[in-house]
mmCIF file of the N, C-alpha and C atoms, coordinates in Angstrom:
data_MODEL
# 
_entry.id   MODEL 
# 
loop_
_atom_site.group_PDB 
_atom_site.id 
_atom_site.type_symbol 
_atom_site.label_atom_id 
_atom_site.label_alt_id 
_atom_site.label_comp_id 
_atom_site.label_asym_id 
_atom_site.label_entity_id 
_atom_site.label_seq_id 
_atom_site.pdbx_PDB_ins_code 
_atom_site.Cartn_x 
_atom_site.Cartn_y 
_atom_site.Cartn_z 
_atom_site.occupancy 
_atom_site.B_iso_or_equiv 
_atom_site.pdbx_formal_charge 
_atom_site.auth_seq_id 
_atom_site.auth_comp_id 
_atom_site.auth_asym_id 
_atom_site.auth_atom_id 
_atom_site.pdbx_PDB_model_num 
ATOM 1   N N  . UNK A 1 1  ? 106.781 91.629  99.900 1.00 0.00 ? 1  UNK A N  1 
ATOM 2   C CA . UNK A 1 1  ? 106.905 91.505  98.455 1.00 0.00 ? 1  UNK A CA 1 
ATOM 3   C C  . UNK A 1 1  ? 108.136 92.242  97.945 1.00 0.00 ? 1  UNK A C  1 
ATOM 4   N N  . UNK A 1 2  ? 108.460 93.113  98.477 1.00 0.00 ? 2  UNK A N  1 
ATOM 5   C CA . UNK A 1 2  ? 109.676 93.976  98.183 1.00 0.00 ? 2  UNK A CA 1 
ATOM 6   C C  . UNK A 1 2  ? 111.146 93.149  97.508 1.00 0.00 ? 2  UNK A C  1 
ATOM 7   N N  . UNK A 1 3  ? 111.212 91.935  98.732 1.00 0.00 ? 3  UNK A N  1 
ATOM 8   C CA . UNK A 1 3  ? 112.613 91.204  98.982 1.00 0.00 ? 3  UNK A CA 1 
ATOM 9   C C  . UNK A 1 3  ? 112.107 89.975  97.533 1.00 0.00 ? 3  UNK A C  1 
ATOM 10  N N  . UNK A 1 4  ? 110.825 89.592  97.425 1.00 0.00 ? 4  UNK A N  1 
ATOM 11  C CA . UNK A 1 4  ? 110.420 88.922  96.379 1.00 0.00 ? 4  UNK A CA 1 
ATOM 12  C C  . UNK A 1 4  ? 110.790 89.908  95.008 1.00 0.00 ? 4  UNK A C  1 
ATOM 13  N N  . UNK A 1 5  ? 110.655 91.248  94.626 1.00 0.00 ? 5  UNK A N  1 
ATOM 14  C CA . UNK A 1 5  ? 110.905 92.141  93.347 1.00 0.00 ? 5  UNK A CA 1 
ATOM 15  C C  . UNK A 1 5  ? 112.283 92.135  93.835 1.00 0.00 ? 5  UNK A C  1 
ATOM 16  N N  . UNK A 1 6  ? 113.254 92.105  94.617 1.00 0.00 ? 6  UNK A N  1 
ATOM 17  C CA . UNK A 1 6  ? 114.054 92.198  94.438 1.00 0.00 ? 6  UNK A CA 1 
ATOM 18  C C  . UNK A 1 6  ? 115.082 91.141  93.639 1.00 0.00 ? 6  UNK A C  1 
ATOM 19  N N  . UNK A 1 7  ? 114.355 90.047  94.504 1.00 0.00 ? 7  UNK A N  1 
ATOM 20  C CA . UNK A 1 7  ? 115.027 88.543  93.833 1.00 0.00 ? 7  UNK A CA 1 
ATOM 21  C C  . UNK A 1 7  ? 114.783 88.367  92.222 1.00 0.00 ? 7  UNK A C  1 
ATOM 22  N N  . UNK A 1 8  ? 113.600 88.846  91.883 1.00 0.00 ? 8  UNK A N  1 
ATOM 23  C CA . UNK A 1 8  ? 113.698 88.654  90.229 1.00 0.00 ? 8  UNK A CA 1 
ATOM 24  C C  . UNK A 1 8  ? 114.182 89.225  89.883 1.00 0.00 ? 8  UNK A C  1 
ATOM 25  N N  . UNK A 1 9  ? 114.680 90.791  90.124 1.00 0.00 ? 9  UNK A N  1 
ATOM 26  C CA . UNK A 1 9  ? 115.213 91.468  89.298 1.00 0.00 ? 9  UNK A CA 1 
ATOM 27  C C  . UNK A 1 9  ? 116.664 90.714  89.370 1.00 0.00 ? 9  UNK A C  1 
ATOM 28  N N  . UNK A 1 10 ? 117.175 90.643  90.272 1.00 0.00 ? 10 UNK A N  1 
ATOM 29  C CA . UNK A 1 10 ? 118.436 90.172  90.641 1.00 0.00 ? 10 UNK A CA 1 
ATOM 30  C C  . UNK A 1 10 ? 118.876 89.206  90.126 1.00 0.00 ? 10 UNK A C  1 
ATOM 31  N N  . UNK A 1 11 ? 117.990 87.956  89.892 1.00 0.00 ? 11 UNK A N  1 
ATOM 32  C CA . UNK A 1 11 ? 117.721 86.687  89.589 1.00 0.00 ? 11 UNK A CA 1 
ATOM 33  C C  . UNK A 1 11 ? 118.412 86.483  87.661 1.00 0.00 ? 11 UNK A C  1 
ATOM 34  N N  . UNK A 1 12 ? 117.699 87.750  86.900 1.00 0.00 ? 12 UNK A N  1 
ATOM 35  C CA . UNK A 1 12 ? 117.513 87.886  85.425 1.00 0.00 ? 12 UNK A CA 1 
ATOM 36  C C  . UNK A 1 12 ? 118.514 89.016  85.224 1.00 0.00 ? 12 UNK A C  1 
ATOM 37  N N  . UNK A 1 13 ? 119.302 89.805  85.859 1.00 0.00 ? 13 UNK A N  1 
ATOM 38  C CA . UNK A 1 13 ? 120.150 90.957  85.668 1.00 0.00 ? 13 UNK A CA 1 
ATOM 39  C C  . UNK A 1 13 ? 121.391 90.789  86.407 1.00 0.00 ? 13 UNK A C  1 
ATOM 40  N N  . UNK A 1 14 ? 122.636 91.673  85.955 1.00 0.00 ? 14 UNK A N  1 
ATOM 41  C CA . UNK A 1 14 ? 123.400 91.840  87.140 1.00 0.00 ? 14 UNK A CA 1 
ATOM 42  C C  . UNK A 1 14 ? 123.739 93.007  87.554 1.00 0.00 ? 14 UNK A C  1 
ATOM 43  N N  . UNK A 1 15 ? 123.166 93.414  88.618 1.00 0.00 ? 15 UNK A N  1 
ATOM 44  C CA . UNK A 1 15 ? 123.104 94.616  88.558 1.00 0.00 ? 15 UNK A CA 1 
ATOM 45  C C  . UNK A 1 15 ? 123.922 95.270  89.730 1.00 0.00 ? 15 UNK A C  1 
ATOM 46  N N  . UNK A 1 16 ? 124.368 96.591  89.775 1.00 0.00 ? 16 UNK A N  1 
ATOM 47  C CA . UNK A 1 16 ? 125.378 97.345  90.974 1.00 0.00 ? 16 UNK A CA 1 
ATOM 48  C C  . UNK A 1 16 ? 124.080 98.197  91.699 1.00 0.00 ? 16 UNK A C  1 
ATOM 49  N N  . UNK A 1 17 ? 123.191 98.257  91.660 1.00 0.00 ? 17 UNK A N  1 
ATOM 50  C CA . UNK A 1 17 ? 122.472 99.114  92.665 1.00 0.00 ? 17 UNK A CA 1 
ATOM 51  C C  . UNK A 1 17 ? 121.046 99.097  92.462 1.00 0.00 ? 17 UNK A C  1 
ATOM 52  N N  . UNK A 1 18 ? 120.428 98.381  93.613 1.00 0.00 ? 18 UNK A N  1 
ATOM 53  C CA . UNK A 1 18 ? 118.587 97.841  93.304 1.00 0.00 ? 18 UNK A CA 1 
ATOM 54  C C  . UNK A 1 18 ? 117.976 98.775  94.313 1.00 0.00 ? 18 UNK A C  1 
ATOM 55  N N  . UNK A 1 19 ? 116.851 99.739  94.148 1.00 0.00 ? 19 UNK A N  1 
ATOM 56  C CA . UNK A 1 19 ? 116.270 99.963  95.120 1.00 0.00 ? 19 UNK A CA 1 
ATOM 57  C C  . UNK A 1 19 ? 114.624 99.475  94.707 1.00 0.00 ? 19 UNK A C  1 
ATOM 58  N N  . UNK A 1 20 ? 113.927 99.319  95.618 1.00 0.00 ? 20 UNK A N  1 
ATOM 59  C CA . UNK A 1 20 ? 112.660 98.934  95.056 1.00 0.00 ? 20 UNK A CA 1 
ATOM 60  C C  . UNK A 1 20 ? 111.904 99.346  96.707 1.00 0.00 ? 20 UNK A C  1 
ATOM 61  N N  . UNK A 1 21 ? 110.651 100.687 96.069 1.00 0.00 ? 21 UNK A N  1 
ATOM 62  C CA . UNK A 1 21 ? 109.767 101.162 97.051 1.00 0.00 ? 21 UNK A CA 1 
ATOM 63  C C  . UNK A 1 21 ? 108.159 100.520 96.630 1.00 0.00 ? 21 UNK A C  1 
ATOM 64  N N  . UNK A 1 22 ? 107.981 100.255 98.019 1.00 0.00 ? 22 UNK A N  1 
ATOM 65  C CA . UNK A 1 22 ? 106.637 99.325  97.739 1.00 0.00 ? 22 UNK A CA 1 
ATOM 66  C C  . UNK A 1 22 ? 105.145 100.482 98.085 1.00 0.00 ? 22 UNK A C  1 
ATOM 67  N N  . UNK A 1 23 ? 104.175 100.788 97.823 1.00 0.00 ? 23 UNK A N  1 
ATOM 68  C CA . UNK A 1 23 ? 102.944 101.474 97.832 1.00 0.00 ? 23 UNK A CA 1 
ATOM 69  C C  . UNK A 1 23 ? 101.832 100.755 97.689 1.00 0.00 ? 23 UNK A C  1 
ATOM 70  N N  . UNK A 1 24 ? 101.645 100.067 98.194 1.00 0.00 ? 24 UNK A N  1 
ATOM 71  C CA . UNK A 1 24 ? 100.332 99.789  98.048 1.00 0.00 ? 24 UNK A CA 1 
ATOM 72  C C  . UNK A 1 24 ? 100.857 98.522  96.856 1.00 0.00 ? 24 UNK A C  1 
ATOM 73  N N  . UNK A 1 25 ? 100.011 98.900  95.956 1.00 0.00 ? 25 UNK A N  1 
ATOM 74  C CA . UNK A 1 25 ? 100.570 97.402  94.791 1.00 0.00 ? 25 UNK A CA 1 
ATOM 75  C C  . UNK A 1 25 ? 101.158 98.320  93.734 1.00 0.00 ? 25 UNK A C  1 
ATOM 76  N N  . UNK A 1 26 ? 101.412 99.187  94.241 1.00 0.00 ? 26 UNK A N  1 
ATOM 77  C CA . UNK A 1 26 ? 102.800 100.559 93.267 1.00 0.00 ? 26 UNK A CA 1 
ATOM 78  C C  . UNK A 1 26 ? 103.930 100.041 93.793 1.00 0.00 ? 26 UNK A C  1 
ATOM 79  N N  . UNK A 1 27 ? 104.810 100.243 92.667 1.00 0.00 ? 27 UNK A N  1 
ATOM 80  C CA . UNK A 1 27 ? 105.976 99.510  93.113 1.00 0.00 ? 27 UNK A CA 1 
ATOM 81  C C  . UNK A 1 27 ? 106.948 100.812 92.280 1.00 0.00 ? 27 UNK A C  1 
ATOM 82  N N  . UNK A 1 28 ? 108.347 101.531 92.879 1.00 0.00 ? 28 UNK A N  1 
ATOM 83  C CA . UNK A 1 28 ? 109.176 102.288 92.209 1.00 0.00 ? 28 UNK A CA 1 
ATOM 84  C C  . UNK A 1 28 ? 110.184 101.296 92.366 1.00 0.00 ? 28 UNK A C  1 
ATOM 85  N N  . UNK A 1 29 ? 110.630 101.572 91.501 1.00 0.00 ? 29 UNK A N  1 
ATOM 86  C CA . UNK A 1 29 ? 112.185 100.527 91.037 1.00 0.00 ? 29 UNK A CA 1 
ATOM 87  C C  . UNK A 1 29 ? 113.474 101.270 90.664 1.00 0.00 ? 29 UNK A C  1 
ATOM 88  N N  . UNK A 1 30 ? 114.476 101.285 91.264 1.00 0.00 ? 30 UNK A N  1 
ATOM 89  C CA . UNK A 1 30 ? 115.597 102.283 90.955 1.00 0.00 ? 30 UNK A CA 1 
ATOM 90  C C  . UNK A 1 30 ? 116.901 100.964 90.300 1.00 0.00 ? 30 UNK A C  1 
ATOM 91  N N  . UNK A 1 31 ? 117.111 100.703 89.047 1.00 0.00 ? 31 UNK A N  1 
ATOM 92  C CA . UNK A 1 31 ? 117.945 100.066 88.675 1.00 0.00 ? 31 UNK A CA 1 
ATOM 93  C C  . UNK A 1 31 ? 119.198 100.658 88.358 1.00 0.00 ? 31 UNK A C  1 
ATOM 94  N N  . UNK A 1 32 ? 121.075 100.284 88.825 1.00 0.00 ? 32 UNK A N  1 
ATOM 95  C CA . UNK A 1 32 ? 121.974 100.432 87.904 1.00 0.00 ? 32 UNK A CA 1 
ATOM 96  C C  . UNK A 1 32 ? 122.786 99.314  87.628 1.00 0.00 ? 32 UNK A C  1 
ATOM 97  N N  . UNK A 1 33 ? 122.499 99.256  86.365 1.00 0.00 ? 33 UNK A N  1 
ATOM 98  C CA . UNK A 1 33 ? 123.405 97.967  85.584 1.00 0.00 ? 33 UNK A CA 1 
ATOM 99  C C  . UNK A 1 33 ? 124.172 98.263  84.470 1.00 0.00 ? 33 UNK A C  1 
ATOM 100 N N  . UNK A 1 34 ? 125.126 97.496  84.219 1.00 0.00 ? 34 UNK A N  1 
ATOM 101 C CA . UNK A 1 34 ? 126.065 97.771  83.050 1.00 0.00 ? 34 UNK A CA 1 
ATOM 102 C C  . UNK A 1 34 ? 125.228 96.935  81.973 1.00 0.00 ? 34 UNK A C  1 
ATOM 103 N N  . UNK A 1 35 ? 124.301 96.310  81.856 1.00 0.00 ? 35 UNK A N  1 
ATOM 104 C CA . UNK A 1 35 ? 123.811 95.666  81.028 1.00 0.00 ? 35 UNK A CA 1 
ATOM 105 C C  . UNK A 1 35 ? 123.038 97.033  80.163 1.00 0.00 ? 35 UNK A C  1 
ATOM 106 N N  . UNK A 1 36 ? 122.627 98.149  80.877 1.00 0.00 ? 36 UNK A N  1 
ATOM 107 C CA . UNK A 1 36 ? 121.677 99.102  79.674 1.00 0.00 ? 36 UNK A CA 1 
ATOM 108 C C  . UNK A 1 36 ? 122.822 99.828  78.998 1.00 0.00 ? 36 UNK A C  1 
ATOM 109 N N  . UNK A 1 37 ? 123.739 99.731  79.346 1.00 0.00 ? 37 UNK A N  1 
ATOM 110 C CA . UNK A 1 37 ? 124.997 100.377 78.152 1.00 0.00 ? 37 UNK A CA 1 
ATOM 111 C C  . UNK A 1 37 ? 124.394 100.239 76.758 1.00 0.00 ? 37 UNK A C  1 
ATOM 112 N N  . UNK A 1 38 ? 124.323 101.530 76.423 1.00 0.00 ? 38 UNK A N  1 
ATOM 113 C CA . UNK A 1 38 ? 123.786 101.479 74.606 1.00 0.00 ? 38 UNK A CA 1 
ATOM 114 C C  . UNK A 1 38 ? 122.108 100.949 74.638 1.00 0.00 ? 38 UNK A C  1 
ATOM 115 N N  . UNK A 1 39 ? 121.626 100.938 75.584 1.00 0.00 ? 39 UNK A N  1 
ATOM 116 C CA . UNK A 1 39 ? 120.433 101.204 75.226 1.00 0.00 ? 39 UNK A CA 1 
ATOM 117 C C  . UNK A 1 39 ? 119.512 102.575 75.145 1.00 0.00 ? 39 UNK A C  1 
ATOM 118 N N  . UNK A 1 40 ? 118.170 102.174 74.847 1.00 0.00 ? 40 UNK A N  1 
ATOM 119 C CA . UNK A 1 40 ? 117.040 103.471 74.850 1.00 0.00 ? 40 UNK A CA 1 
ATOM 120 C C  . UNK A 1 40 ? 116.546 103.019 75.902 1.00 0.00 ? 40 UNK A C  1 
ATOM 121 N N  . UNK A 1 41 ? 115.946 104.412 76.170 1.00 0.00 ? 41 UNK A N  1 
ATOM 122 C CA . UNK A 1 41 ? 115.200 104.543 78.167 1.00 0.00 ? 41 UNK A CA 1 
ATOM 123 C C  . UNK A 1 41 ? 114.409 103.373 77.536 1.00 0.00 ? 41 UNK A C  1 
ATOM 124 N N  . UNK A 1 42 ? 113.454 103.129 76.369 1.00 0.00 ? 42 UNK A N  1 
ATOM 125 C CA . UNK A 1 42 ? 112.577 102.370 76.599 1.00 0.00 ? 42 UNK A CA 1 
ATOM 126 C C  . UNK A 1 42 ? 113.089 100.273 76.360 1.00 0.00 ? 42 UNK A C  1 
ATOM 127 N N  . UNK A 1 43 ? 113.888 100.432 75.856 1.00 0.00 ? 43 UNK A N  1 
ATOM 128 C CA . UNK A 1 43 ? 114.923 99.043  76.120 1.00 0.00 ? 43 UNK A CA 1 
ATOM 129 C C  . UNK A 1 43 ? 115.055 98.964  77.376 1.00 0.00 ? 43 UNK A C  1 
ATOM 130 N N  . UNK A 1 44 ? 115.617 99.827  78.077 1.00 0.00 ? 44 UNK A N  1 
ATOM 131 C CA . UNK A 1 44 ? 116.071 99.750  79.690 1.00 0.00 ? 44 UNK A CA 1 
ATOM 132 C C  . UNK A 1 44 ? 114.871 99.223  80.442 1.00 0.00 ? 44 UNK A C  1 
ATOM 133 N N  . UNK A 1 45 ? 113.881 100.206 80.467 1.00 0.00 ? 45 UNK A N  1 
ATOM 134 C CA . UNK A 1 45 ? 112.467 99.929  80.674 1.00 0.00 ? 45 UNK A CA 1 
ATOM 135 C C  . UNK A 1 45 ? 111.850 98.235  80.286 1.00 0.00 ? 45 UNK A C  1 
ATOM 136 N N  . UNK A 1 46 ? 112.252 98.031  79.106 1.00 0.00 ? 46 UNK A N  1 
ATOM 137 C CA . UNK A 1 46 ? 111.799 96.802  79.349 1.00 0.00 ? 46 UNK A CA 1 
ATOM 138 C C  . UNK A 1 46 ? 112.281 95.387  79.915 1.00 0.00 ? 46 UNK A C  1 
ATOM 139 N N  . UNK A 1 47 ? 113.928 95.873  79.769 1.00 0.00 ? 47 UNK A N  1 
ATOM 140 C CA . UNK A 1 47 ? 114.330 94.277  80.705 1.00 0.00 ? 47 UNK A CA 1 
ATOM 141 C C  . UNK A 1 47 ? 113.876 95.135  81.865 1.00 0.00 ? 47 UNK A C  1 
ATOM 142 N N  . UNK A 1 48 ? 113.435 96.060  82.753 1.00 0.00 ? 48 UNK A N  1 
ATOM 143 C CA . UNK A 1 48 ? 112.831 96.049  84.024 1.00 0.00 ? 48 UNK A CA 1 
ATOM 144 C C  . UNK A 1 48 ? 111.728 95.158  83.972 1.00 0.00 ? 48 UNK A C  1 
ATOM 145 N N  . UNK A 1 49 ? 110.379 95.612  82.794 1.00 0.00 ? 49 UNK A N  1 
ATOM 146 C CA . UNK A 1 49 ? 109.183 95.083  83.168 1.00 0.00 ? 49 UNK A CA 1 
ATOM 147 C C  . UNK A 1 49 ? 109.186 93.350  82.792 1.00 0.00 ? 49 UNK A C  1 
ATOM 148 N N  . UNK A 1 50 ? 109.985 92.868  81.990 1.00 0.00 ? 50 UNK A N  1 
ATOM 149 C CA . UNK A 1 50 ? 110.020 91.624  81.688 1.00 0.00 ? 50 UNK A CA 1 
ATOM 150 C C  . UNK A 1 50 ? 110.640 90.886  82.850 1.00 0.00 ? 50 UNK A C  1 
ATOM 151 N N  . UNK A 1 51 ? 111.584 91.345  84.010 1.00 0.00 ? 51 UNK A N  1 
ATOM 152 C CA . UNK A 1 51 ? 111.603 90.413  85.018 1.00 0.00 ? 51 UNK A CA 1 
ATOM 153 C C  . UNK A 1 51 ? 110.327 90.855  86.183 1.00 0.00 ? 51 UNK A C  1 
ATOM 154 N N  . UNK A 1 52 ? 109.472 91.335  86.111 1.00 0.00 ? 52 UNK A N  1 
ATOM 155 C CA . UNK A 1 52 ? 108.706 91.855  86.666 1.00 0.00 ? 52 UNK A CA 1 
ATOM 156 C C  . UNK A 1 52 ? 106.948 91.566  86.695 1.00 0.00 ? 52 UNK A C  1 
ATOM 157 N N  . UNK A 1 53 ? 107.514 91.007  84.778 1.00 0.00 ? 53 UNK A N  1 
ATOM 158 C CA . UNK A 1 53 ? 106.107 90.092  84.304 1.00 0.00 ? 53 UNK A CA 1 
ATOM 159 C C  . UNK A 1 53 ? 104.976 89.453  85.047 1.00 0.00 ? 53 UNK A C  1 
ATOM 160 N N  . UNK A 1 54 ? 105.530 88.510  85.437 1.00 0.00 ? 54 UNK A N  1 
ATOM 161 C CA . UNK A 1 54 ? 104.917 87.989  86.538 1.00 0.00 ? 54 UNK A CA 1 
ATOM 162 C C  . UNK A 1 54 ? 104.019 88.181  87.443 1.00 0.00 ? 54 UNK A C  1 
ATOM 163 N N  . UNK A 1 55 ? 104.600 89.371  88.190 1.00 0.00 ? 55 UNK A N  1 
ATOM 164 C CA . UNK A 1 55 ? 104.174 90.004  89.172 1.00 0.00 ? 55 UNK A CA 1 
ATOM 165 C C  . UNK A 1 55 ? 102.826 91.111  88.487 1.00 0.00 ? 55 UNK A C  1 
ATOM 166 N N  . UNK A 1 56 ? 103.149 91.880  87.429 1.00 0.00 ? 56 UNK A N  1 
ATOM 167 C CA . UNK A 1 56 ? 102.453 92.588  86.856 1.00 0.00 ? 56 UNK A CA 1 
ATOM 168 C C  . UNK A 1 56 ? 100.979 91.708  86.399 1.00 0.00 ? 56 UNK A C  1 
ATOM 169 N N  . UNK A 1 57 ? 101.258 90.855  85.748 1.00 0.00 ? 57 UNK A N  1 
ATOM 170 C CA . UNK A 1 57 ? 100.167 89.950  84.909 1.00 0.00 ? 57 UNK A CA 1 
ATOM 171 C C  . UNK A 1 57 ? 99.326  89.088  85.967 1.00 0.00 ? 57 UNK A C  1 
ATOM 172 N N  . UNK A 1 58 ? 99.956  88.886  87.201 1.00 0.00 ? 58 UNK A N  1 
ATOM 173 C CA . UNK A 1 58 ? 98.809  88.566  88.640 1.00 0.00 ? 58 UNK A CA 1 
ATOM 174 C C  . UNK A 1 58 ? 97.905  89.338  89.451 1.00 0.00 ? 58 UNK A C  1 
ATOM 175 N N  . UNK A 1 59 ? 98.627  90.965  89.119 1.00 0.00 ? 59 UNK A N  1 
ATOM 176 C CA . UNK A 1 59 ? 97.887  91.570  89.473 1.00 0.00 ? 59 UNK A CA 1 
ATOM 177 C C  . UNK A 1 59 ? 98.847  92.374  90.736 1.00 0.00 ? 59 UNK A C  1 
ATOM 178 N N  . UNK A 1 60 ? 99.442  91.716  91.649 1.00 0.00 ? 60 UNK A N  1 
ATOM 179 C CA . UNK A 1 60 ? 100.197 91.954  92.619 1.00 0.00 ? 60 UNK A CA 1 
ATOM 180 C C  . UNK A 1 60 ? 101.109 93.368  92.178 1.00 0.00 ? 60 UNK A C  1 
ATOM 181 N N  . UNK A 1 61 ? 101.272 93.750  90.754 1.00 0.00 ? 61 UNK A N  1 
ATOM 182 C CA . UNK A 1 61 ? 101.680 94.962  91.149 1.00 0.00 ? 61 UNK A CA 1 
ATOM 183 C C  . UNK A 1 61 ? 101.524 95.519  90.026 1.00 0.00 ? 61 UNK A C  1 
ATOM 184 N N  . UNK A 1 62 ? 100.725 96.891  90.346 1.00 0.00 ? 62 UNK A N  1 
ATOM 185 C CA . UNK A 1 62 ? 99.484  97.460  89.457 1.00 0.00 ? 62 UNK A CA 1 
ATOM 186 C C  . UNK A 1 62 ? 100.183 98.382  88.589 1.00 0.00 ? 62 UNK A C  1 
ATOM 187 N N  . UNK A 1 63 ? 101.565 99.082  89.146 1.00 0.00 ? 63 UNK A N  1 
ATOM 188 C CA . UNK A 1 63 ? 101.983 100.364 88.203 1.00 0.00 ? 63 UNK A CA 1 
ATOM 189 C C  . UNK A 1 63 ? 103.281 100.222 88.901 1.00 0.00 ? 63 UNK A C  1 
ATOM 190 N N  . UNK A 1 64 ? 104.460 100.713 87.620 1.00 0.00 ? 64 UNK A N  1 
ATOM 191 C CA . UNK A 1 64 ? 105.512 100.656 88.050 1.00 0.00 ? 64 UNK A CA 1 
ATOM 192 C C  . UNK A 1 64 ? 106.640 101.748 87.775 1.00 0.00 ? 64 UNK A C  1 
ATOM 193 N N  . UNK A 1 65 ? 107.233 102.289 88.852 1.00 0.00 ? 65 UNK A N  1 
ATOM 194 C CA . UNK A 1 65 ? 107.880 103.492 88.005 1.00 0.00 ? 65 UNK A CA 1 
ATOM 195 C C  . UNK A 1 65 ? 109.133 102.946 88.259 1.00 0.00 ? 65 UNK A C  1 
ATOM 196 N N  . UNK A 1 66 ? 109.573 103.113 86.657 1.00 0.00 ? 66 UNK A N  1 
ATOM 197 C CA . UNK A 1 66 ? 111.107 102.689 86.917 1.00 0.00 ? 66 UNK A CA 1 
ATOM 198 C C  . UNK A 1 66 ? 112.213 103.940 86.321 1.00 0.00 ? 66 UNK A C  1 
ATOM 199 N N  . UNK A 1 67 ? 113.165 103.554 87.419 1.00 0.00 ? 67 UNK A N  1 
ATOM 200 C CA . UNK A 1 67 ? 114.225 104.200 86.690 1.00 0.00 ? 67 UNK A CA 1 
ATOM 201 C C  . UNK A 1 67 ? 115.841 103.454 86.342 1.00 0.00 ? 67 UNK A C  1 
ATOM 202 N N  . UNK A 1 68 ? 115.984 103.475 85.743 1.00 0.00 ? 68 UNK A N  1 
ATOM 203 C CA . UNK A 1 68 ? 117.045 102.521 85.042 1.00 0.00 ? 68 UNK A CA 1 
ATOM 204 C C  . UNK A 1 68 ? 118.154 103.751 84.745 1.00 0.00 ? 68 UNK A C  1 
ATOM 205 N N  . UNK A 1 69 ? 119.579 103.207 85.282 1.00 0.00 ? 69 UNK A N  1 
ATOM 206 C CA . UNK A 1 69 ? 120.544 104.024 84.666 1.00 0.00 ? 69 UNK A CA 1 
ATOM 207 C C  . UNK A 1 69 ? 121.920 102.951 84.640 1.00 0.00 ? 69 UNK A C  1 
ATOM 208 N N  . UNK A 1 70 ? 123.147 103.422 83.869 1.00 0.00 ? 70 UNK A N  1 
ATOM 209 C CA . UNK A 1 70 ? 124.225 102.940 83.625 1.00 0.00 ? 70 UNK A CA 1 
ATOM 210 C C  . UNK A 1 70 ? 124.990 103.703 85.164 1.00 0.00 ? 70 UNK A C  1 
ATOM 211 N N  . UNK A 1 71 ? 126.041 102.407 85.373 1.00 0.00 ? 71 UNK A N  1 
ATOM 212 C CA . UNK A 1 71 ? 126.758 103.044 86.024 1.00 0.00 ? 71 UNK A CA 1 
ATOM 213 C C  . UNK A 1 71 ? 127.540 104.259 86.241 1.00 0.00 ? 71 UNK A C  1 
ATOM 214 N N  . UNK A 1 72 ? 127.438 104.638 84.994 1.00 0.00 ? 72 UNK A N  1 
ATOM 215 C CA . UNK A 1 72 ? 128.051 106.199 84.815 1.00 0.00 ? 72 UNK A CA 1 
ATOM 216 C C  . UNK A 1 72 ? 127.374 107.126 84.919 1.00 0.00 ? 72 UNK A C  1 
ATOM 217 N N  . UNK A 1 73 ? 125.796 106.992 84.086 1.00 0.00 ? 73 UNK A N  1 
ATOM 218 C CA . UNK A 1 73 ? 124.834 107.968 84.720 1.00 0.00 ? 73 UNK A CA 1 
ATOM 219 C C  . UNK A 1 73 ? 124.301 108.070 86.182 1.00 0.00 ? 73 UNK A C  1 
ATOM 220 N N  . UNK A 1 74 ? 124.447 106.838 86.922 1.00 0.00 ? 74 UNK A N  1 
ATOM 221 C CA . UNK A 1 74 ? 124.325 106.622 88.393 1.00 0.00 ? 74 UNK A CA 1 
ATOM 222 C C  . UNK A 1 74 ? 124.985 107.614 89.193 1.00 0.00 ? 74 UNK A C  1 
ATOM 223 N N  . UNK A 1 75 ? 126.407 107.595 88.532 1.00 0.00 ? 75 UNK A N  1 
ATOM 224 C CA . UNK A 1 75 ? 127.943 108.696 89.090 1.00 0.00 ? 75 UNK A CA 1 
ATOM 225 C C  . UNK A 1 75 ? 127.485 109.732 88.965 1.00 0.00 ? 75 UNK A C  1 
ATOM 226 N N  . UNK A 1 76 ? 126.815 110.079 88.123 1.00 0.00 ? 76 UNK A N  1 
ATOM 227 C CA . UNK A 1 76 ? 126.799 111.539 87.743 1.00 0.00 ? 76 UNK A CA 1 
ATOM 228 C C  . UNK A 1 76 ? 125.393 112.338 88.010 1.00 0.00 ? 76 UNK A C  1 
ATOM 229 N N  . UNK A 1 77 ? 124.460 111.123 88.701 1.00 0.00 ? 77 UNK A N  1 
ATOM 230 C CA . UNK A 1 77 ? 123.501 111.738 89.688 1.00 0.00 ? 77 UNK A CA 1 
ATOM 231 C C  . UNK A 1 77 ? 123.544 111.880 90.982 1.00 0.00 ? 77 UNK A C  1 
ATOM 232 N N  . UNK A 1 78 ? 124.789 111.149 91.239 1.00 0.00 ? 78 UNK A N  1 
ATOM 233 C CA . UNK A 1 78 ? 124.887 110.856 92.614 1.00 0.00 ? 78 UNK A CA 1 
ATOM 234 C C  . UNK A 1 78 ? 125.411 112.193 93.072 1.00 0.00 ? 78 UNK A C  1 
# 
């Protein structure tokens, strides 16, 4: 299922750096895209869970921790 969360996210975003850890039907999501430029954590947060919909609303994945950053905040955790 991993390579499947990956493809949607990928699919609906364009993004420079996807990680996605699978647990059970926990899923962590590490997003960086230039698309959250000027957003709020919780904007960011939601183009995560809206390509993710899917998956959430079947059941297949129960809780999701995401973290979403801009390429610049990416730099500056790295």
């Amino acid at each position: 299922m991993q390579k499947e969360i990956i493809d949607l996210i990928q699919a609906q975003m364009s993004v420079d750096h996807l990680e996605v850890e699978l647990s059970g039907n926990h899923c962590s999501v590490t997003v960086v895209s230039a698309e959250f430029e000027g957003l709020s954590a919780v904007k960011k947060q939601q183009c995560i869970y809206q390509c993710l919909n899917e998956k959430i609303a079947s059941g297949e994945i129960h809780a999701v921790n995401i973290r979403a950053l801009t390429p610049s905040q990416w730099q500056a955790n790295a």
